[in-house]
N, CA and C atoms as an extended XYZ file, in Angstrom:
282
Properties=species:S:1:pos:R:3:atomname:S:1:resname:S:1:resid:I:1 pbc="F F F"
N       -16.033       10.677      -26.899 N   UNK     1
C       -16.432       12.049      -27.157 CA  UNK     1
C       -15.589       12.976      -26.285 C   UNK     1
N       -15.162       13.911      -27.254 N   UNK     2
C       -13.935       14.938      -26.308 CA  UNK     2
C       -14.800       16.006      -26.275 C   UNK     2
N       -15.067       17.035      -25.112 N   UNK     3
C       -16.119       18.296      -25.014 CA  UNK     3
C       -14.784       19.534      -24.754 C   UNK     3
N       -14.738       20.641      -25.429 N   UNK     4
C       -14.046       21.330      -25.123 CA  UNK     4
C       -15.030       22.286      -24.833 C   UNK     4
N       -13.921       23.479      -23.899 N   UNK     5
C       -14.525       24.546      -23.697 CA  UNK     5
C       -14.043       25.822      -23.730 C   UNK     5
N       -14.783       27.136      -24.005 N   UNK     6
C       -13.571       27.938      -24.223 CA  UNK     6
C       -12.704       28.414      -23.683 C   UNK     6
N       -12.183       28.862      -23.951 N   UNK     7
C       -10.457       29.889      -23.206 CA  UNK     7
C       -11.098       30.538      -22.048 C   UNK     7
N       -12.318       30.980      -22.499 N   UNK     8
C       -12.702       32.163      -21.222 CA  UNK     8
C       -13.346       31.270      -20.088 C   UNK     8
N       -13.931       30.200      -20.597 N   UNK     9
C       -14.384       29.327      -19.442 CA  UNK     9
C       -13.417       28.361      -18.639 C   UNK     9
N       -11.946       28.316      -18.866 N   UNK    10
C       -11.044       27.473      -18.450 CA  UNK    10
C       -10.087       28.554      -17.169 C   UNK    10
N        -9.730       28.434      -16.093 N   UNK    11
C        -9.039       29.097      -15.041 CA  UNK    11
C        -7.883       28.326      -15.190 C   UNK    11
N        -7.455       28.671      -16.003 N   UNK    12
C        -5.469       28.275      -16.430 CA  UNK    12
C        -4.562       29.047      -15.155 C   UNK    12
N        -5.200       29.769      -14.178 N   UNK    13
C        -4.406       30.246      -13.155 CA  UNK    13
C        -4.536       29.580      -12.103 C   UNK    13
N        -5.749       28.702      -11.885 N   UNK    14
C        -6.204       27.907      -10.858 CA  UNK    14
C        -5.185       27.245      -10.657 C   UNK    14
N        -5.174       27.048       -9.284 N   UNK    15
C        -4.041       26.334       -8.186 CA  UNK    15
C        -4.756       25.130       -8.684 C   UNK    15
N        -3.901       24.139       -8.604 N   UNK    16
C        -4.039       22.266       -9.284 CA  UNK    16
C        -4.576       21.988       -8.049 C   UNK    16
N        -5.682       21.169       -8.336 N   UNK    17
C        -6.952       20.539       -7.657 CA  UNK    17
C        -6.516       19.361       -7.331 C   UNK    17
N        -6.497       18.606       -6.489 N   UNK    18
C        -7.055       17.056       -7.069 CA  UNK    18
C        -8.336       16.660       -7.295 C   UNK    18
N        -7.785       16.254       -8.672 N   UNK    19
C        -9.121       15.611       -9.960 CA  UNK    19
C        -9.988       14.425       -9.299 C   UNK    19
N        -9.309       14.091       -8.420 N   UNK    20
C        -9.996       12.963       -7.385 CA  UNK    20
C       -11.059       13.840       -6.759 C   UNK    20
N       -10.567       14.799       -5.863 N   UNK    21
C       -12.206       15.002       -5.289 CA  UNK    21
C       -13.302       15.869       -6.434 C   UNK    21
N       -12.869       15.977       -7.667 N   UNK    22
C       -13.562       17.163       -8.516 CA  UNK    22
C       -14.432       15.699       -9.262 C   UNK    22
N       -13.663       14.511       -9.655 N   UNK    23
C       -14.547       13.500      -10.854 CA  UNK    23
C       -14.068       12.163       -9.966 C   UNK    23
N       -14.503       12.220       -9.297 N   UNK    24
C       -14.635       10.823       -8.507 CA  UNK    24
C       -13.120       10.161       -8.125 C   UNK    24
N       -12.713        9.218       -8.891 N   UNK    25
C       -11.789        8.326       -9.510 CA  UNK    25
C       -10.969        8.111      -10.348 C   UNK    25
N       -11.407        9.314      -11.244 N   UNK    26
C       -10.786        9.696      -12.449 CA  UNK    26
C        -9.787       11.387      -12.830 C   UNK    26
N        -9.153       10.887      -13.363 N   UNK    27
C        -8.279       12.108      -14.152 CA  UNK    27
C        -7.872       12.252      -15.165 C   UNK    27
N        -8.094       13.031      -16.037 N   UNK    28
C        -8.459       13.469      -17.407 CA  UNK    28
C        -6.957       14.380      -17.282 C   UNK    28
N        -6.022       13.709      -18.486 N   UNK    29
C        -5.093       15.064      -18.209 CA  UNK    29
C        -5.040       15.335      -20.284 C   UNK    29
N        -4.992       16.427      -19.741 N   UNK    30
C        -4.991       16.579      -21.389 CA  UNK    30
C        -3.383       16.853      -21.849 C   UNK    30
N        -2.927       16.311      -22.523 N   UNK    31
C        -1.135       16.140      -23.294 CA  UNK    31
C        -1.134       17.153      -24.263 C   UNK    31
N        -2.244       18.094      -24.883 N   UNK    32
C        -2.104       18.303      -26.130 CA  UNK    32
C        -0.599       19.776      -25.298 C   UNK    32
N        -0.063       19.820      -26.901 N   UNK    33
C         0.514       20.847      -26.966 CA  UNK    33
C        -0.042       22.556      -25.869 C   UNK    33
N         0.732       23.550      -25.767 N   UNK    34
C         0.148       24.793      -25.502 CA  UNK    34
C        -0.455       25.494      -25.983 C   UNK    34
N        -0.053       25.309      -27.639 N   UNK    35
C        -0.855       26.001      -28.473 CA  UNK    35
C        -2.027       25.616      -28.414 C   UNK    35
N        -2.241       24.581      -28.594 N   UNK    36
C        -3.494       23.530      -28.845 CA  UNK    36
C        -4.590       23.810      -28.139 C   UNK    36
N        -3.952       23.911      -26.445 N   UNK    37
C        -4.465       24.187      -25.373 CA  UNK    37
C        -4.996       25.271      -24.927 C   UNK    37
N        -4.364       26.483      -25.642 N   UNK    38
C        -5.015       27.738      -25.558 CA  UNK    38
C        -6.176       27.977      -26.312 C   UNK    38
N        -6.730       27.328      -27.258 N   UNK    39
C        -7.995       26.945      -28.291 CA  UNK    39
C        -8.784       26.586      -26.853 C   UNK    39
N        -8.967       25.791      -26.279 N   UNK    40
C       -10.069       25.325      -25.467 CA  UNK    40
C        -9.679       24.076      -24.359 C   UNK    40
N       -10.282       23.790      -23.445 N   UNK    41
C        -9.655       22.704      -22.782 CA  UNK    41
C       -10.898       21.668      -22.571 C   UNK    41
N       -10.842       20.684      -21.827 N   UNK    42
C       -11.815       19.803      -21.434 CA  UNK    42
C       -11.950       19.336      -19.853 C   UNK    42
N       -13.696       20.314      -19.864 N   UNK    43
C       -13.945       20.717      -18.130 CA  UNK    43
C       -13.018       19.576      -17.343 C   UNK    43
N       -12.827       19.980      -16.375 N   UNK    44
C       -11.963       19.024      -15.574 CA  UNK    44
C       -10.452       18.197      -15.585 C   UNK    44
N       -10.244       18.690      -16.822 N   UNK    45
C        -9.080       18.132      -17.442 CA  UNK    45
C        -8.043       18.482      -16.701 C   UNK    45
N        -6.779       18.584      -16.657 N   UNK    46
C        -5.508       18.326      -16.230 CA  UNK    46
C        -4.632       19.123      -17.146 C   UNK    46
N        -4.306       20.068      -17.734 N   UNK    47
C        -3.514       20.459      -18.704 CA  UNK    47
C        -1.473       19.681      -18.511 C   UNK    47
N        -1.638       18.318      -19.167 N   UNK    48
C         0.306       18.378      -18.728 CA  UNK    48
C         0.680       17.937      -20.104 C   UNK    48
N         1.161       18.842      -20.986 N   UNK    49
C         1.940       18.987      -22.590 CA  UNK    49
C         2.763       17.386      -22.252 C   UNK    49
N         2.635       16.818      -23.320 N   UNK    50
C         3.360       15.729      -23.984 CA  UNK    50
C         4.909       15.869      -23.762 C   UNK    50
N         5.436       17.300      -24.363 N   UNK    51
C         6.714       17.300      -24.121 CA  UNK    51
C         7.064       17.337      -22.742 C   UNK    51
N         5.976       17.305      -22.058 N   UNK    52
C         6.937       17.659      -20.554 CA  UNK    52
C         7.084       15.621      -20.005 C   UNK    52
N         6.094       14.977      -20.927 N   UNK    53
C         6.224       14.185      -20.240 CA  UNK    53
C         7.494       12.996      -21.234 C   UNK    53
N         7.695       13.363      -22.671 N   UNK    54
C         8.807       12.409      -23.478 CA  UNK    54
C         9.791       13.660      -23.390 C   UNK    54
N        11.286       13.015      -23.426 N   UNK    55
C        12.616       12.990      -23.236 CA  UNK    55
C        12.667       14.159      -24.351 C   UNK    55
N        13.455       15.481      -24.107 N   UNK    56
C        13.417       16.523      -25.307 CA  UNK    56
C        14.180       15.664      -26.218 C   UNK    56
N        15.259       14.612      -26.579 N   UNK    57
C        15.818       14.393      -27.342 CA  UNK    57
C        15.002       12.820      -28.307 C   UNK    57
N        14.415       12.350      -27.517 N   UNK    58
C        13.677       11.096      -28.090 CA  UNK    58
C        11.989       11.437      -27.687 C   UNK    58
N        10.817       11.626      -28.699 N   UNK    59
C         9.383       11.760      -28.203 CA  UNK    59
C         8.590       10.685      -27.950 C   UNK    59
N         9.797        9.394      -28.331 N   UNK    60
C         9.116        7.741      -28.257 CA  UNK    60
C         9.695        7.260      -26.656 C   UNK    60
N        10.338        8.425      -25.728 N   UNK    61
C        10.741        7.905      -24.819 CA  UNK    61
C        10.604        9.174      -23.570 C   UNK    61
N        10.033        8.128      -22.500 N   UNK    62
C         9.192        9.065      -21.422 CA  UNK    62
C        10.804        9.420      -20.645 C   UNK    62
N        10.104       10.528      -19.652 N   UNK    63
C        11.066       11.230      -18.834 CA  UNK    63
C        11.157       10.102      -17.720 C   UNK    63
N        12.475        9.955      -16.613 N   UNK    64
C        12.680        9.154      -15.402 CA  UNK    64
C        11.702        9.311      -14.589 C   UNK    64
N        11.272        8.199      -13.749 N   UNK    65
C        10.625        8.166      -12.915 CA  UNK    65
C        10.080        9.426      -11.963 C   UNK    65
N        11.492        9.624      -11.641 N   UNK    66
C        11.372       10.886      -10.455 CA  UNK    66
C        10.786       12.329      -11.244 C   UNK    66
N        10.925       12.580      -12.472 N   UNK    67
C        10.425       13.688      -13.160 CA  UNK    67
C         8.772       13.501      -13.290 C   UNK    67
N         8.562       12.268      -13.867 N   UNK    68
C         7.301       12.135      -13.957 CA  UNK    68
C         6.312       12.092      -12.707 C   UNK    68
N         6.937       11.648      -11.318 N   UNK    69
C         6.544       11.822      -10.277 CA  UNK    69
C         5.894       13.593      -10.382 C   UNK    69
N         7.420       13.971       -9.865 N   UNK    70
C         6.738       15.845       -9.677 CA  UNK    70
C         6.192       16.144      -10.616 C   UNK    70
N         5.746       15.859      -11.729 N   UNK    71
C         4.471       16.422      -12.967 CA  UNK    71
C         3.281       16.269      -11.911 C   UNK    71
N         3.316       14.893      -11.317 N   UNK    72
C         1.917       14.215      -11.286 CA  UNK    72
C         1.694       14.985       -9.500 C   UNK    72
N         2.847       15.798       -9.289 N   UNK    73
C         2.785       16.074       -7.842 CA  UNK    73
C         2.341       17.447       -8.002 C   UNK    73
N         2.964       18.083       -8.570 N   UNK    74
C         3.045       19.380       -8.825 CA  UNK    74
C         1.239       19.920       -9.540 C   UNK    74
N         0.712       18.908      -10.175 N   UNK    75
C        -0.855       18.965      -10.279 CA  UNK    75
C        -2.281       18.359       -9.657 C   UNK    75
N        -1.289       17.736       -8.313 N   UNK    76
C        -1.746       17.318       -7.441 CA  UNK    76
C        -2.482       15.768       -7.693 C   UNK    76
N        -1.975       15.487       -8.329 N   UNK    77
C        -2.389       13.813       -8.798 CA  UNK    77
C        -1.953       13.003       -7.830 C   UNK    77
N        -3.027       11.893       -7.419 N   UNK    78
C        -2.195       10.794       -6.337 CA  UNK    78
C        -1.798       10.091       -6.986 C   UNK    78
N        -0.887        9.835       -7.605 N   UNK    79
C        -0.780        8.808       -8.878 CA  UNK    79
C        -0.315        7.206       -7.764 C   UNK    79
N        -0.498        7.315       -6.871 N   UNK    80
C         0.361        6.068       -6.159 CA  UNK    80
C        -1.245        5.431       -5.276 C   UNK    80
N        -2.595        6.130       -5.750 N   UNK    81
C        -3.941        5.944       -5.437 CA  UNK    81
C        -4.121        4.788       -6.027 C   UNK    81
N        -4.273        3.295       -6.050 N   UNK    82
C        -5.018        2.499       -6.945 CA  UNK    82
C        -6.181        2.268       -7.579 C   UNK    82
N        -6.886        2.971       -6.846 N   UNK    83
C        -8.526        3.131       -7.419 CA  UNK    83
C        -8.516        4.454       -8.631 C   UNK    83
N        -7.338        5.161       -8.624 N   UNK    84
C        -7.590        6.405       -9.220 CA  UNK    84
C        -6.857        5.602      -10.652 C   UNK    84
N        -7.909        6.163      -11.671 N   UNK    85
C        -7.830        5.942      -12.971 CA  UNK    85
C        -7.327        7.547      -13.709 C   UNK    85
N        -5.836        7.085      -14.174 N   UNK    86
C        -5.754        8.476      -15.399 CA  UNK    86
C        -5.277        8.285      -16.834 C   UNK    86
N        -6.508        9.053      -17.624 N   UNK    87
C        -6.233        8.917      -18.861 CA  UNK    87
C        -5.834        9.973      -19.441 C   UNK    87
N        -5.012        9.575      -20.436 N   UNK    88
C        -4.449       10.564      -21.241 CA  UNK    88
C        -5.019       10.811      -21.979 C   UNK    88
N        -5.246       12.139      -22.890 N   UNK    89
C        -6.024       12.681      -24.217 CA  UNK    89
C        -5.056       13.554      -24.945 C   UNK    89
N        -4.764       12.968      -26.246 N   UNK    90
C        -4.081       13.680      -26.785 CA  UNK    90
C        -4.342       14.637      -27.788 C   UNK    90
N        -6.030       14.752      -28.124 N   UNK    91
C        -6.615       15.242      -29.066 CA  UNK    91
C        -6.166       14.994      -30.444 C   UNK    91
N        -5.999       13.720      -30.673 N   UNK    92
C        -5.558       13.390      -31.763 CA  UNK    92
C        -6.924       12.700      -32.765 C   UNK    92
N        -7.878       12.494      -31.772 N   UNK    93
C        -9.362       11.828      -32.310 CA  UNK    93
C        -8.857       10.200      -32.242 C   UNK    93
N        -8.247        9.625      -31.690 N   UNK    94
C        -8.356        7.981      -32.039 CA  UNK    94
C        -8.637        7.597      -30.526 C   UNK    94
């Protein structure tokens, strides 16, 4: 079950949290597009677009290491945490 919420209830200016101390263990990042994203988000979520994370020239192939690092830095993700679980949502419904 995906819960969105609206535009007016989402702080898209908010300085990046870590999702660790907000939902335990977990991080919810949501991939959808910007457009997509301006419709509504999902409390706690993570807003990081798909394209930022596949290659502009191939969408079946992720960006280098070191890029995907500063995504996950730059929104304050410990991604190098082992207990910390992150899932992706692409709002695709599957």
């Amino acid at each position: 079950c995906i819960i969105l919420c609206y535009l007016d209830d989402c702080d898209r200016n908010a300085e990046p949290k870590s999702a660790k101390k907000e939902s335990g263990n977990t991080v919810i990042l949501d991939t959808r597009g910007s457009g997509f994203a301006r419709k509504g988000c999902m409390p706690s979520a993570i807003h990081l677009p798909y394209s930022k994370i596949a290659t502009a020239t191939n969408s079946l192939v992720i960006q280098p290491k070191a890029i995907l690092e500063k995504l996950f830095e730059e929104r304050g993700i410990d991604y190098l945490d082992p207990e910390l679980k992150i899932i992706l949502s692409c709002g695709s419904g599957v």
